[in-house]
VEXDREN-2710 file (C-alpha; in Angstrom, 1 decimal):
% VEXDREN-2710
k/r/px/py/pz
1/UNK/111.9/80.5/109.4
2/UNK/109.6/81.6/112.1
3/UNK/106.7/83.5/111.6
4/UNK/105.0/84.9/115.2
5/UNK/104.8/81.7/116.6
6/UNK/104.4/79.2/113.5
7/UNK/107.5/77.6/112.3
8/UNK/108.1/77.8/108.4
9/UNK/110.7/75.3/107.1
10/UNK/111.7/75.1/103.6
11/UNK/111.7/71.9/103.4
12/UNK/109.0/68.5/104.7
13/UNK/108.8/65.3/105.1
14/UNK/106.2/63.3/103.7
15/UNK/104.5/59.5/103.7
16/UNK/104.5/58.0/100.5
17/UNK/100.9/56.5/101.3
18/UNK/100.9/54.6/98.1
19/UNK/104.4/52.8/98.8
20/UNK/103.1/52.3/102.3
21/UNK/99.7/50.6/101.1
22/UNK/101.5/48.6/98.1
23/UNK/103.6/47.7/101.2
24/UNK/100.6/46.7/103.4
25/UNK/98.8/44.7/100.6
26/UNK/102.3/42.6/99.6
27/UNK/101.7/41.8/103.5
28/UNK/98.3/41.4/104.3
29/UNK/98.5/43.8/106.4
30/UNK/95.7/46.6/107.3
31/UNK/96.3/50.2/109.0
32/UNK/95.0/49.1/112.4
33/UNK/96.5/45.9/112.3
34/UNK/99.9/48.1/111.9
35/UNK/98.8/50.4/114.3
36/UNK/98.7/47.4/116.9
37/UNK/101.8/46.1/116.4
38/UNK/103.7/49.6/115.9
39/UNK/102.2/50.1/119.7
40/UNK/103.2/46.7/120.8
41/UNK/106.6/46.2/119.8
42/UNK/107.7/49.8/120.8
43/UNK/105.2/50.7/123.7
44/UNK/103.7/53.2/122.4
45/UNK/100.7/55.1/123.8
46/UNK/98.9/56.4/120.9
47/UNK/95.5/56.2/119.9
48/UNK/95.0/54.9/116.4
49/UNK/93.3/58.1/115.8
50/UNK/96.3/59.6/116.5
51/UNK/98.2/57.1/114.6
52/UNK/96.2/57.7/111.4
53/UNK/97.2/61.7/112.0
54/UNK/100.7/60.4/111.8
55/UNK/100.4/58.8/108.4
56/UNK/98.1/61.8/107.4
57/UNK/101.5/63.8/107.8
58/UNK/100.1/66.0/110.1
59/UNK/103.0/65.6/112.4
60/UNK/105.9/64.8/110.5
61/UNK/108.7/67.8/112.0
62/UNK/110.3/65.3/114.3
63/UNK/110.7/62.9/111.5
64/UNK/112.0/65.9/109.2
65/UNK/114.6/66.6/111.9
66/UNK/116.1/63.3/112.3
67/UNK/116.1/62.9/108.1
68/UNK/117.8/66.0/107.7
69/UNK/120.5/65.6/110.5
70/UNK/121.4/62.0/109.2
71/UNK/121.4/63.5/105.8
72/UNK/124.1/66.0/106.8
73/UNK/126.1/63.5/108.2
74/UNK/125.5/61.0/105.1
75/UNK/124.7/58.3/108.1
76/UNK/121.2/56.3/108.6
77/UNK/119.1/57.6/111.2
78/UNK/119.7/54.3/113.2
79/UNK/123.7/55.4/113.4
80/UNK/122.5/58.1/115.6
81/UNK/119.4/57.7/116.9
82/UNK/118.2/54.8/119.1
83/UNK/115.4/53.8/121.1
84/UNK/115.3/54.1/124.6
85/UNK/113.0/53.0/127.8
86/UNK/111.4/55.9/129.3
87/UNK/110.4/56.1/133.0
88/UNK/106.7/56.2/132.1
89/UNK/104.3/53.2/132.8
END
C-alpha cells in the first residue's frame, strides 16, 4: 500500500542476526571480515557502514521482492535471478 510517498507492505523481510552470528562464530568469522569478502567476491562498492545498514535491515525491500516472487513460483531465488557484470568500473 502507498501512503503519499511511503510505501507500506504488509509483509518484511528480516536478518536473523542471531543465526547470522552463530554462523560467523562456527567460522571465525567477524562482520568486517564478511564485509570484505562480500565486496571482493561480488564487486561491490559499499561502504561497510553501509554494509552494517544492510544487516541492520534498514534496506531489506529488494531482498523482500525477490523472496516473495520466488515464493510464488515455489522456485529458489537462484532459479530466477542471477548475477550480472555491470558496465561500471
Amino acid at each position: 500500500m502507498q501512503m503519499g510517498s511511503i510505501v507500506r507492505h504488509k509483509k518484511d523481510i528480516k536478518l536473523n542476526r542471531q543465526k547470522l552470528q552463530e554462523i560467523l562464530d562456527s567460522q571465525k568469522m567477524e562482520y568486517i571480515e564478511l564485509h570484505q569478502k562480500v565486496c571482493t567476491r561480488y564487486g561491490l562498492d559499499l561502504q561497510y557502514k553501509g554494509f552494517m545498514s544492510l544487516m541492520s535491515n534498514k534496506s531489506s525491500w529488494k531482498l523482500l521482492y525477490a523472496h516473495a516472487i520466488s515464493d510464488v513460483l515455489n522456485v529458489k531465488y537462484t532459479d530466477i535471478f542471477e548475477i550480472v557484470e555491470t558496465n561500471k568500473n
